[in-house]
N, C-alpha and C positions, 0 to 999 in steps of 0.2 A: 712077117706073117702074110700068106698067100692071102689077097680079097677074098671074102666070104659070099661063100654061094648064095646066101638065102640072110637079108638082112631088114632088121623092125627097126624105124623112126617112132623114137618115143617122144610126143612133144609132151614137155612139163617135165620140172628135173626134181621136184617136189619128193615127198615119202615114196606115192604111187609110182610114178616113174623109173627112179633110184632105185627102189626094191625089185621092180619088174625086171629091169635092163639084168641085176644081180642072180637073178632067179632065171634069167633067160640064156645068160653065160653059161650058169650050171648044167644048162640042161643042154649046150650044146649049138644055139643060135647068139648072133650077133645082133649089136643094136649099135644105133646113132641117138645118145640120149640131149634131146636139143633145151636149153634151155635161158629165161632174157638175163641170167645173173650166174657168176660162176658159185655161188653159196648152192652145188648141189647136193639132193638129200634132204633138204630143211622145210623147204613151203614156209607159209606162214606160219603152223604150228609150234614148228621147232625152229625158226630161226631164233626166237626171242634169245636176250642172252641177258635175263632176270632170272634168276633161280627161283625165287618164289612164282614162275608160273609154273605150276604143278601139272603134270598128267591127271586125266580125268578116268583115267583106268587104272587098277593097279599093276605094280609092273609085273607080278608073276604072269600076268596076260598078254604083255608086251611085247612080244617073242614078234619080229617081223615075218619071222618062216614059219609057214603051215607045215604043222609037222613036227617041230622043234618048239614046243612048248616051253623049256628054260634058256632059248636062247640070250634072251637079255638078260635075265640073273645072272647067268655065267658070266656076261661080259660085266654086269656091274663089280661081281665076286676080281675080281681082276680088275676092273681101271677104277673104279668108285666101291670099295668094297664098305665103306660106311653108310653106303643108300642100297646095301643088295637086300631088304628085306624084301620079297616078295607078295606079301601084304599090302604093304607101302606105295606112297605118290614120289616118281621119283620126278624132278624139275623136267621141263622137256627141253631147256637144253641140255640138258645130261642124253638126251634121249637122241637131240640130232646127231650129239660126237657119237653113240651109238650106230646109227643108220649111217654116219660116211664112215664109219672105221669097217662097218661089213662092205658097206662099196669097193673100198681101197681095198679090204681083204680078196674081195673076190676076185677085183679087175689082177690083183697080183696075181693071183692062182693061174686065171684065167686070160693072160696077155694078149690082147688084138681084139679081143669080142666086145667091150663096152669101148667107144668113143663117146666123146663130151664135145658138144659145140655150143660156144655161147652167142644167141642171137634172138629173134622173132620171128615167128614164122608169118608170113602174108597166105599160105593159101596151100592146101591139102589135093594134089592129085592124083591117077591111077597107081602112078611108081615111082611120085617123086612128092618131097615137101619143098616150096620155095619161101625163102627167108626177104624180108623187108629188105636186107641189102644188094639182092641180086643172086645170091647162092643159090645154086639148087642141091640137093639131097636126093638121091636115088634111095630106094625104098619098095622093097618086096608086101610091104606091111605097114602100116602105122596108129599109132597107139595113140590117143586124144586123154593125157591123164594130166591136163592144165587147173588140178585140183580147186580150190574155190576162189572165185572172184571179189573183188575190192567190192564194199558194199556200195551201193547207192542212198544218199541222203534223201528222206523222204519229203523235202521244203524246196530240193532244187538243187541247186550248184552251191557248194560248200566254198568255201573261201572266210577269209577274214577272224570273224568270233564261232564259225562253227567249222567244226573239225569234221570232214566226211569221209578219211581215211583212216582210224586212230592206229594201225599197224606202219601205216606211212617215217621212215626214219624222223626222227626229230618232233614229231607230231604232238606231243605234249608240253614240251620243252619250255612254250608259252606262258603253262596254269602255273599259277604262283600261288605258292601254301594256303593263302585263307577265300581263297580264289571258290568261288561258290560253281557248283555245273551241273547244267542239264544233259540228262543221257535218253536217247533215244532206243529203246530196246532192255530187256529184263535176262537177255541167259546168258551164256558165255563169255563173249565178248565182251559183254559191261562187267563181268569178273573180273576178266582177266585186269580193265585198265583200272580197276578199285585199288587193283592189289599195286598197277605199276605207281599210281599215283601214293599209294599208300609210303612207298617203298623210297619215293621220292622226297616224303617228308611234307607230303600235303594235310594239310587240317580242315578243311572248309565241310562244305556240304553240297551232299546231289542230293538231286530228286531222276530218279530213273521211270520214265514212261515206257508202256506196250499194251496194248490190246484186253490181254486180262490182268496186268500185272503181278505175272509170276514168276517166281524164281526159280533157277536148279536145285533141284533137290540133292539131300549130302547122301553119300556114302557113308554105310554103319562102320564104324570100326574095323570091326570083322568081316570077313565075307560070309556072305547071305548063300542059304543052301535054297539050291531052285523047289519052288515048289511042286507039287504035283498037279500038271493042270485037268480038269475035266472034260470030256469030248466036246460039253458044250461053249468052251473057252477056245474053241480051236476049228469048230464049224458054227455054219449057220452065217443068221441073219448078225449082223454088226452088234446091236443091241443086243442080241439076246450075248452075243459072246463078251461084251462089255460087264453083263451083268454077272456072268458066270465068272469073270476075272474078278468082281468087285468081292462074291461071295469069297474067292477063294483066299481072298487078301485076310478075312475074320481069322485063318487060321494059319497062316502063313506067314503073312505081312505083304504086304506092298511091293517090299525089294525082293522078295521070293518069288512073286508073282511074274518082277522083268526078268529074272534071272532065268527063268522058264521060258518064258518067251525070246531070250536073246537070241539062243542059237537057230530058232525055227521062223525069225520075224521076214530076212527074205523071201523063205518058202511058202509062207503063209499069203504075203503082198501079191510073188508072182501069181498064185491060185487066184487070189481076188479078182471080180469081174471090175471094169470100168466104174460100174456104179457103187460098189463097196469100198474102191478104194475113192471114190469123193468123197463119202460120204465120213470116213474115218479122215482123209487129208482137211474137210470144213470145219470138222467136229473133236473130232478127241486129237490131232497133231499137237496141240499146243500144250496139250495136260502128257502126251505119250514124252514130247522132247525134255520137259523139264524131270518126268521119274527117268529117262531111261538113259539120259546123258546127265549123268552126275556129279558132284565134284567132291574132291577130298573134303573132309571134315573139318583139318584145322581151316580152310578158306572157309565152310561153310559157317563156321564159331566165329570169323574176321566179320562175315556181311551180319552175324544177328546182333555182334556189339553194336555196328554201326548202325544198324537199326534201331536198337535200344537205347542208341545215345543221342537219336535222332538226327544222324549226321547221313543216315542213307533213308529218304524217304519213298519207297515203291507203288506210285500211283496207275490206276486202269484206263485206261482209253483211247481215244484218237487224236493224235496228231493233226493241227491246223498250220495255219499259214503261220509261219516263222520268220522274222524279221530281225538281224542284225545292225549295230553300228560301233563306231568306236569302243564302247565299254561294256556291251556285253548281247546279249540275245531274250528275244521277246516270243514267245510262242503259244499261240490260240490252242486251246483242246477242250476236246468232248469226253467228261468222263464216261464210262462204261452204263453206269447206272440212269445219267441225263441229268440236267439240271444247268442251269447254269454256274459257271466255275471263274475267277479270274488267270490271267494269262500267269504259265508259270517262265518265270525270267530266271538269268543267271548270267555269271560273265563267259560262262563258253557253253555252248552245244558240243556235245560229243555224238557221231551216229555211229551206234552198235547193234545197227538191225539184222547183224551179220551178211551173209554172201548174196551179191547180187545175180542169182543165174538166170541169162536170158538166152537161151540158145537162137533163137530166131531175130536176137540183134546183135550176138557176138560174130566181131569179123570173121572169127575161123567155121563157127558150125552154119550161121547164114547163108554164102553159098551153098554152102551143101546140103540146106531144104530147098532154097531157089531151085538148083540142081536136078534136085529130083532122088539125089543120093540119099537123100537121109530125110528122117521126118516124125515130127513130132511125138508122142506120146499121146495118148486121147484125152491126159488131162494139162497136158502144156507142161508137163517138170521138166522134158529134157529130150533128150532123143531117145527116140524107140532101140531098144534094142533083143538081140536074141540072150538066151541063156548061158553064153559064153561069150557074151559083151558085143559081140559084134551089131553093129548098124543097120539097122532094117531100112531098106529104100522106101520110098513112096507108093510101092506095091507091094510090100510088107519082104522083100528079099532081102536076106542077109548078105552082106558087102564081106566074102572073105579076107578080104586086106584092108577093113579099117574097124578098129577096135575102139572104146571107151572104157578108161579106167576108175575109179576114185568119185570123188565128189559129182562127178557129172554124172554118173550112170544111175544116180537116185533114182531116174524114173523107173526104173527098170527095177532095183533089186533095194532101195526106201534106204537100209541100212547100208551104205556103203562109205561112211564116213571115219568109223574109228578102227585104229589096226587092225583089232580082231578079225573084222568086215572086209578086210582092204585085203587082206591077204590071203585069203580064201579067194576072193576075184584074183587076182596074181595065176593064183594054180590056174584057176580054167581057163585065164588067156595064155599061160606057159601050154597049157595041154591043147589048147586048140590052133598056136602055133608052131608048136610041134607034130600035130599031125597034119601041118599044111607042106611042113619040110620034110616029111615022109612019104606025101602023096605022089604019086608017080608025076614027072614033067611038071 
C-alpha cells in the first residue's frame, strides 16, 4: 500500500487508543498506534485475565462505537453467548478479547491504515514523535491517550511490605491466606484486589483507609429509569442544584437521579465557571465518584459479607507516616472525626489511591507546559483543552495537531473515563481529524 498522505501518532495502545486508530481507519485516515507493551487494546482495565473482575457498566452499554449501541451483545451472542445478557456485568477480560477482535477486524478490512509499534516514547514534536530508543515517527497529528497512570503511594516509595503498584504483574503473589492488609483507598481499585485476593483463596483481614471512608455504591438489579430533572438541578448556584438533585432523589431514587445526569454531566462541567467547578471538585467529588461509578451487585453482596463478618473493616481519615519492616507495616492516622487513634498495622500495605496524574511532572506533557505549547487547566487536573480535545497553548490557542484522549482530558470534559464517555470523545477527534484531511494544503 502506497504511504499515506495524512497520518495520526496515537501514543497509548490502551481502550482509548485502539478504538481511536479502529475508528480512524474507518473513516479513511492512517495511524501509528505506539505503544510500551504489545498487549494492545487492554490498558489496565482489561488486561486483567481474572474473570471475577467485572465491568462496572452493563454490557448493553458497552458498545465501543458511537452509534452502534448492540455492538458488544452481538459479539457476546457469537464468541460468549452464555454472558450476552445485556443487563449483565460481563468480566472485563471478556471485554479486551472484545476490543482486539474489533482491532484485528478492522485492521483486516482496512489493510495499511493502523500500524502498531512497540516502544516509549521520549518526546512529542511539530511532525514527529521520538521514541526512548532513537526512532523517530513522522506524524501529521498526534493523539496523547496514555490512559491512567500507576498510582503514587501516599508514605513514599513502596518497596518491601507495601505494595505501591497492586496492578504490577506478580504484585500479590507474596499475601498468604491468613495474611492480614492494610489498604490505602475505598473505591475501585481496592475492589477490584478484594476480589483478586479473594479468588486466590485469601482468608485474613483488611482494614481499607480514605478520607471519608466510602464505598462504591452497587448497581440495582435492574436498570434505573433516568429521572426527570428540574431546571433547578441543572442551573444555578452549586448548592442550590445540589439540593434540587437531593429533593428529586424522594421520588426517583438516587440511581435515577445519575442516570439523568449521565449523558449531560460533560456539558454541564464545560458550562461551569472555574469557581463552580472548585467548589463541586472540593466538595461533592468524593460522594459524586462513589453513586456515579458503580459496581455490579453480586461484588457489591461480596464487600457487605465481608463487612459483616468483620473481615473488611472501612475506616475515615488521614494517612500519617508509614513505616515498614520485615513482617509487616506500621501506619500513623488521623481519623476524620479527631481524637486520638492507635496506629493501624498489618503484614502488607496495599496503595489503591488509584491514578497518579501529574501533567506538569509527567516526562511526555512537562515539556510541553515548559514549552509554552500546552497549559494547565485553572484547576491543575490536566491540560487545557478545546471542545474537540485539542491542546490549548499558553495563550489559550488550540494546537491543530496535538489532541488528548481518555483519562487525561478529565480536565476538560470531568467524565471521560468509562466507555460510554470515551467514545463519544473518539467521534469528535475522528471528526476533527478529518476535517484537518479535507482542509485545503
Amino acid at each position: 500500500m502506497a504511504e499515506a498522505a495524512y497520518r495520526v501518532a496515537i501514543v497509548g495502545g490502551g481502550f482509548s487508543g485502539a478504538m481511536l486508530a479502529a475508528r480512524l481507519a474507518e473513516s479513511g485516515i492512517a495511524s501509528v498506534l505506539i505503544n510500551d507493551t504489545t498487549d494492545v487494546g487492554l490498558g489496565v482495565a482489561y488486561s486483567t485475565a481474572f474473570e471475577g473482575h467485572l465491568l462496572n457498566v452493563r454490557s448493553g452499554r458497552m458498545s465501543a462505537v458511537d452509534g452502534r449501541p448492540d455492538d458488544f451483545v452481538r459479539w457476546l451472542q457469537t464468541h460468549r453467548p452464555e454472558l450476552a445478557d445485556p443487563i449483565d456485568f460481563a468480566p472485563r477480560k471478556v471485554y479486551g478479547d472484545y476490543v482486539r477482535d474489533r482491532l484485528a477486524t478492522v485492521n483486516a478490512g482496512f489493510p495499511g491504515r493502523i500500524e502498531t509499534t512497540v516502544g516509549r516514547v521520549a518526546a512529542i514534536e511539530a511532525a514527529a514523535v521520538y521514541l526512548t530508543d532513537g526512532r523517530t515517527i513522522p506524524a501529521d497529528a498526534v493523539v496523547l491517550a496514555t490512559g491512567n497512570p500507576a498510582p503514587a503511594i501516599a508514605s513514599g516509595e513502596a518497596g518491601g511490605r507495601i505494595i505501591g503498584d497492586p496492578w504490577a504483574a506478580g504484585a500479590l503473589d507474596r499475601i498468604a491466606a491468613d495474611d492480614s492488609i492494610l489498604i490505602i483507598g475505598t473505591g475501585l481499585t481496592m475492589v477490584d484486589m478484594i476480589q483478586s485476593l479473594l479468588a486466590r483463596g485469601w482468608k485474613g483481614r483488611a482494614t481499607a483507609l480514605s478520607r471519608r471512608g466510602l464505598l462504591p455504591r452497587a448497581h440495582a438489579a435492574t436498570p434505573d429509569l433516568a429521572a426527570d430533572l428540574p431546571a433547578d438541578a441543572l442551573t444555578g448556584p452549586v448548592s442550590n442544584r445540589l439540593a434540587a438533585a437531593r429533593a428529586t432523589t424522594c421520588a426517583s431514587g438516587w440511581r435515577g437521579v445519575m442516570e439523568a445526569y449521565r449523558p449531560i454531566t460533560a456539558d454541564l462541567w464545560a458550562s461551569a465557571d472555574a469557581d463552580q467547578r472548585a467548589r463541586m471538585v472540593r466538595h461533592l467529588r468524593p460522594w459524586w465518584d462513589v453513586h456515579r461509578h458503580r459496581i455490579a451487585p453480586r461484588i457489591a453482596e461480596t464487600l457487605t459479607g465481608l463487612v459483616a463478618s468483620r473481615r473488611l473493616r472501612v475506616v475515615a481519615g488521614r494517612l500519617g507516616v508509614v513505616e515498614a519492616d520485615g513482617d509487616g507495616v506500621w501506619a500513623g492516622w488521623a481519623p476524620r472525626g479527631g481524637g486520638a487513634q492507635p496506629p493501624l498495622t498489618a503484614n502488607w500495605l496495599i496503595d489503591c489511591t488509584g491514578p497518579a496524574h501529574s501533567p506538569a511532572t509527567d516526562p511526555l506533557t512537562a515539556p510541553l507546559l515548559a514549552s509554552g505549547r500546552a497549559q494547565l487547566d485553572p484547576l491543575r487536573l490536566g491540560l487545557d483543552l478545546d471542545p474537540s480535545g485539542r491542546v490549548l497553548d499558553a495563550q489559550g490557542v488550540a494546537d491543530p495537531c496535538l489532541f488528548v484522549l481518555g483519562p487525561p482530558a478529565r480536565a476538560a470534559f470531568w467524565e471521560t473515563i468509562a466507555v460510554p464517555d470515551i467514545r463519544k470523545r473518539i467521534e469528535a477527534v475522528v471528526t476533527a481529524l478529518s476535517a484537518d484531511v479535507r482542509a485545503p494544503g
